[in-house]
N, C-alpha and C positions, 0 to 999 in steps of 0.2 A: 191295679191287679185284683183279679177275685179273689176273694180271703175265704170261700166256699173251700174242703177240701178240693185237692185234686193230686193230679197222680206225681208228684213229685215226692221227693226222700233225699236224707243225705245220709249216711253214715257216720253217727259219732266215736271217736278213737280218739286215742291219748298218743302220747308221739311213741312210744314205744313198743306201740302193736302194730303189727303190719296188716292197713288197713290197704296197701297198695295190692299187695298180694289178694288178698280175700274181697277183690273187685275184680282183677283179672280176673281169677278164679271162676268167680259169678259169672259172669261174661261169659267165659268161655264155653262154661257147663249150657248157658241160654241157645247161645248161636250152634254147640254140636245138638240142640235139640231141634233144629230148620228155625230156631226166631229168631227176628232180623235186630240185630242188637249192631248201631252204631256210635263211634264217637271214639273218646281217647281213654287209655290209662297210664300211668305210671310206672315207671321202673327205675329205681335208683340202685346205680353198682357202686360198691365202696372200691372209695382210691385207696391200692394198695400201698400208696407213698403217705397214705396217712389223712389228705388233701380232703376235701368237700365231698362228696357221692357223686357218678354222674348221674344225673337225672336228664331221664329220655320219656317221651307222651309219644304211647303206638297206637296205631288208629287200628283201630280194632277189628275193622274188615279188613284191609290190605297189609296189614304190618307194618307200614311204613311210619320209621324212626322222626321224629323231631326231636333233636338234643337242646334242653332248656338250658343247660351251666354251665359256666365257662371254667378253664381250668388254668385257677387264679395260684396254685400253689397252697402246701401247708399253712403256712402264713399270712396268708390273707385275711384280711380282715373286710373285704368293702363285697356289696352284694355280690352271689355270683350265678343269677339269674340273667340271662340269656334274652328280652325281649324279642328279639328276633325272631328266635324260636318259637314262641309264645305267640307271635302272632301269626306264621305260619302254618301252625296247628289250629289256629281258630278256623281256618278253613275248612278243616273236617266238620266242626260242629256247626256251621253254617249249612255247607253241603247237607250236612245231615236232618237239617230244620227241615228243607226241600224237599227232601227223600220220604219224609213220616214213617220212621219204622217203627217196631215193637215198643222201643227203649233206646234211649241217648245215655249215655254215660259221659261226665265230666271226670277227670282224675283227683278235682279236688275246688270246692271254696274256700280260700285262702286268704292271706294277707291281702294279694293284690287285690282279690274281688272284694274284701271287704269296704275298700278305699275307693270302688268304682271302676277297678282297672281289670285284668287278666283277664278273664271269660264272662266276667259277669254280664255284658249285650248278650251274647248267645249263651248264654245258661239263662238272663230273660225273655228272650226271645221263644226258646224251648218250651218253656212254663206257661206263657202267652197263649203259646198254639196247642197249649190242652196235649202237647207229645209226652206221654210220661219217660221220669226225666229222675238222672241217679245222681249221683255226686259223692264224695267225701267230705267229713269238715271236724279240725282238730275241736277237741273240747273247748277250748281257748276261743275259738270265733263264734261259737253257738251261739250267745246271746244276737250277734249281727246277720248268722245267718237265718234267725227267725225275724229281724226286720225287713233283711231281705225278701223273705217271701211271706212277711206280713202275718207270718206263723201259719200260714196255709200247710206248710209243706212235714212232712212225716219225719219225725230222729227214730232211726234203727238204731240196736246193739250193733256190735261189730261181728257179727255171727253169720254163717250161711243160714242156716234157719231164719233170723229174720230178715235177711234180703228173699232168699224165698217167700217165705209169708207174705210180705209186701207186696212180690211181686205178683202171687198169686190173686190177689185183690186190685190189681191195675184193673181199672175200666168199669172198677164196682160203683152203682150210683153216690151222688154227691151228697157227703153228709155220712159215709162210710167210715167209722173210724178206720185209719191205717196207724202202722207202727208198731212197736211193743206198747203194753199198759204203761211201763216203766215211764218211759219216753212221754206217752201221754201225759198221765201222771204229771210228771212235769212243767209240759205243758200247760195243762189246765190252772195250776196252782201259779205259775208264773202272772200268766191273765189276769186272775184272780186278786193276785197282791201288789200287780201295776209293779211301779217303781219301791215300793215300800218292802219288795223282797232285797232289792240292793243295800237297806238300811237294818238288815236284821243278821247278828252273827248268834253263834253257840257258845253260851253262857259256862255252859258246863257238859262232858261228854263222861261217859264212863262204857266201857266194853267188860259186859260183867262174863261171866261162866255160860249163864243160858239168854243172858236178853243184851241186850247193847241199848244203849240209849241217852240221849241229847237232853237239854234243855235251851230252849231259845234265849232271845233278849226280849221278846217279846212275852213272856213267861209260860208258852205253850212246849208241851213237850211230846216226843213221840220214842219209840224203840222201834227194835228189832230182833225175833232169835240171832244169836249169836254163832258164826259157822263155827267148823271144828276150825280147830288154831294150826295155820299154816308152820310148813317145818321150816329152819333156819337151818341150811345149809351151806352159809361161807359167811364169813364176818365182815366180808368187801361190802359197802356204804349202799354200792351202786345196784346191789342187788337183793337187799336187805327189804323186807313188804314196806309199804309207803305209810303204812298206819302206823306202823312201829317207829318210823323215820317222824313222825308226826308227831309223838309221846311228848306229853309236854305244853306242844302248842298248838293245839284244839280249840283251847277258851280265845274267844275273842275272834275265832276266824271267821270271814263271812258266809252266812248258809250259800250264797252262789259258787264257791269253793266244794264244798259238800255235794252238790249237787252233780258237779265237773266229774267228781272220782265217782259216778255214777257208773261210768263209763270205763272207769277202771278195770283190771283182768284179776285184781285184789279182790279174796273177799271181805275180807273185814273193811277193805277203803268202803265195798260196796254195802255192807250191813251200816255202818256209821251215814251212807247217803242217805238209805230207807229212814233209817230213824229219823234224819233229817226231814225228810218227805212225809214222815207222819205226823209229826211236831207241827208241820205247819198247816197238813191237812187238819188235825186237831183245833188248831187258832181258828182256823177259818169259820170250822163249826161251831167254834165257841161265839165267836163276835156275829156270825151269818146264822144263826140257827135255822135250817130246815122247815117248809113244812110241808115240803112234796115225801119227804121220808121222814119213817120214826126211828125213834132210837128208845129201846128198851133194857132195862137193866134188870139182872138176877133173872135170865130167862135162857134156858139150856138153846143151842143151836141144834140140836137134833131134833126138839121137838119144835121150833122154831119151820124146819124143815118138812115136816109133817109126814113122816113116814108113814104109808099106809102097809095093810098086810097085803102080800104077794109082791110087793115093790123091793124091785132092788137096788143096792147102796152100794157106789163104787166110791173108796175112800185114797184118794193121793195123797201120800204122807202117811205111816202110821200114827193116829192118833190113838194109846193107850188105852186112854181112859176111856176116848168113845167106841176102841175095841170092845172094851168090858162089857160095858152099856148094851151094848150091840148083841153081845152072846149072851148076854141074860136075856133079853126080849127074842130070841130065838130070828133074828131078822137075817133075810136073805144081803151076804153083804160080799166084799173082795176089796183086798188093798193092795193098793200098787205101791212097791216100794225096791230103793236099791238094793237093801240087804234084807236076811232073815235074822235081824240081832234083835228085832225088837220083839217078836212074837215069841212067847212062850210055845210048847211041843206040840199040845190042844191046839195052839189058833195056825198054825200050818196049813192049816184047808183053807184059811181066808187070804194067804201070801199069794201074790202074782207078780213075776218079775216085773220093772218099771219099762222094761221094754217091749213089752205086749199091750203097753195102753191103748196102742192104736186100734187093738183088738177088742181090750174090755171097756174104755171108754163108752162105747155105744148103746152097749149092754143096761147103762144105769136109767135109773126113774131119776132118783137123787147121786148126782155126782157132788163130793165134798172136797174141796182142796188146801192144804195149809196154804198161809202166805207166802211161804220159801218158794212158790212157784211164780210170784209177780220176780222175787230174786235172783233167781234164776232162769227167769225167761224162758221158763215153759206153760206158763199160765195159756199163753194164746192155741199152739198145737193142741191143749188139751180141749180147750173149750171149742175148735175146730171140727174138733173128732165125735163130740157130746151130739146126742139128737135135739133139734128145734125143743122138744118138750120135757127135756131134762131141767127137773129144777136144780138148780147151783148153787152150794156155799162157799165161801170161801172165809176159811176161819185163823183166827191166830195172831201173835203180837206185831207180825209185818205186815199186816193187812189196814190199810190210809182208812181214817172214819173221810173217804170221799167217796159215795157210790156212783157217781157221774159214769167217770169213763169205768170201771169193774162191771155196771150195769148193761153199757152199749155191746160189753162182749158179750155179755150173759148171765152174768151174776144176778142172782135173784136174793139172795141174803149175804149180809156181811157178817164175822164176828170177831170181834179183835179188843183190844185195852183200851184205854181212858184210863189216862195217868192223872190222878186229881190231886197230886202229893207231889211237884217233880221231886223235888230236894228230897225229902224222905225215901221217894223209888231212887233214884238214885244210889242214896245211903248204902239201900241194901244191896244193889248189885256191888258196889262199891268192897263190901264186907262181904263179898263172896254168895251171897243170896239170889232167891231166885223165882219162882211164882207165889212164894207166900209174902211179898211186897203185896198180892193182889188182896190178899187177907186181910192186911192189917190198916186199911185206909187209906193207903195211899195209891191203887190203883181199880178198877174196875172192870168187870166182865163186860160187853154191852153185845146187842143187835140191832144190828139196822136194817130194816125193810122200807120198802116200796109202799106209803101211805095209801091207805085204803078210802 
């Protein structure tokens, strides 16, 4: 198989989102636009006896039902997957090889396909014929299903937005990055550390007040801001955040673990994966040092940035202090943000709601972004909307010392921490602290640019 990108993607989801719904969904919204979107989804109805779900694959042009499960009773314990079915509906996705339309949708790479069975011929066969080509895949088979496709193939969020996205980039030359950064991110760092990422867990974790942050076995560390703190509303086990269900036993767990809850609808599972994901972008540059990019320390990201005069500065995320900065130099600027808590009465002229970015985006010479947007997965929309000749930072404790893939969107400066203390950064989030760890030794300011 070509290991070149191409236009394949799967959906990663944890078993408790419904990623069955948020493909229909996709789907549907494609095909009432006239694109010819064929193949199968998913529908599972819960047995009201208590019993397994039924699970049905509808072909997505004509509606027609294939029931996968059989109905083995409460009690059952032995598979209650349907082959027949299974193979019945492979017909569609064959048919549809022959057809070449828009988009092929699978309802999911699974257990079966991971073992060579259920659709995996024609979900290779799809991929073969250059047809771009959708799918689902639980957190749990990721690692297989990038052997499967030889890591050619794109991991989306579980989001409309990044099936949009994606999709919007079908048919873009080869070598286009596809996916969220996130996802890439991942990617990249997997490649990167071979098998030797299998062999590295988290040494030590701590979720301080403002940063969250990891320490490996491998002794590289990385953070994350830390979101606001989800509310706990029932005491029941099953619904309780999974971080908090987690307290305790973090040390020792494998980073491939960390990574899984990337995927999670938690933020804090997801601030503890970032950290994860810096940690080991960190290692990497420590042991691979660079010398296509520099890395500078004790050097402001604004001036890094090179603002000139008449140039203007569109900032995503209030940054405070580079507010300050900003209206002392009289510089033409606009920040886009959720709320107005952070702006004092004075800086009100510079407030633009977060939902007009698609408006003020365009507008910037220099666009700035905190990290929380690779987090929240809006880093890609934003850089989307930017002009070819905006230059881009992206600044902050969530932000990977990896400029690889941040660069292929756009980024043209990074700036974020270097933790060279872990155990003492640590300490102090640990003790309720929080950017004066960066003071005292134990971590650092840095920039990285594009070697000149």
């Amino acid at each position: 198989m070509n290991t070149d990108r191409f236009d394949a993607a799967a959906v990663v989801h944890t078993r408790d989102q419904d990623a069955n719904g948020l493909l229909a969904t996709f789907v549907a919204g494609l095909r009432a636009r006239g694109i010819t979107v064929l193949g199968i989804v998913q529908r599972d109805t819960p047995d009201p006896d208590g019993g397994h779900a039924q699970m049905d694959l509808i072909d997505v042009a004509t509606g027609d039902v294939y029931p996968i499960s059989q109905k083995l009773g409460r009690a059952a314990t032995s598979c209650h997957l349907d082959q027949s079915g299974l193979s019945a509906a492979s017909r569609v996705l064959r048919d549809a090889i022959g057809r070449r339309p828009a988009l092929i949708v699978a309802n999911r790479f699974g257990e079966q396909e991971t073992t060579g069975k259920g659709f995996a011929d024609e979900m290779l066969a799809a991929m073969s014929e250059g047809i771009p080509f959708l799918t689902l895949v639980d957190s749990r088979w990721v690692d297989q299903w990038q052997s499967f496709t030889g890591g050619a193939a794109s991991l989306l969020l579980p989001t409309a937005s990044s099936l949009e996205r994606w999709f919007a980039g079908v048919g873009a030359p080869a070598g286009t990055p596809g996916g969220c950064v996130l996802a890439e991110t991942v990617a990249f760092l997997r490649a990167a550390y071979g098998d030797a990422i299998d062999r590295l867990t988290v040494e030590r974790a701590v979720i301080g007040h403002s940063f969250t942050a990891v320490k490996l076995s491998n002794g590289a560390a990385g953070s994350c801001q830390t979101p606001p703190r989800e509310t706990i509303t029932s005491d029941c086990c099953a619904t309780l955040p999974k971080s908090l269900m987690l307290a305790g036993h973090l040390k020792g767990r494998p980073v491939g673990a960390f990574l899984a809850d990337l995927w999670e609808d938690r933020a804090h599972c997801r601030a503890l994966g970032v950290a994860v994901v810096n940690a080991l972008a960190a290692g990497l540059w420590r042991d691979r040092p660079r010398t296509d990019w520099t890395l500078e320390t004790g050097v402001d990201a604004l001036r890094a940035a090179g603002l000139k005069s008449g140039e203007k500065l569109v900032m995503v995320g209030a940054f405070v202090s580079y507010i300050r900065k900003l209206k002392e130099h009289g510089a033409d600027f606009a920040v886009l943000e959720l709320t107005t808590a952070p702006f004092l009465e004075d800086e009100m002229v510079y407030y633009r709601p977060a939902d007009s970015a698609p408006a003020v985006v365009p507008t910037a010479d220099v666009l700035l972004m905190t990290g929380s947007t690779i987090v929240n997965d809006t880093m890609d929309d934003l850089l989307a909307s930017a002009r070819p000749d905006t230059r881009v930072l992206v600044v902050g404790p969530s932000v990977p010392m990896l400029p690889d893939v941040l660069a292929s969107k756009g980024a043209d400066i990074l700036a974020t921490i270097r933790i060279t203390d872990p155990d003492r950064f640590l300490d102090i989030l640990a003790e309720g602290g929080g950017a004066q760890g960066l003071f005292d030794g134990s971590a650092e300011l840095v920039v990285i640019t594009r070697a000149r």
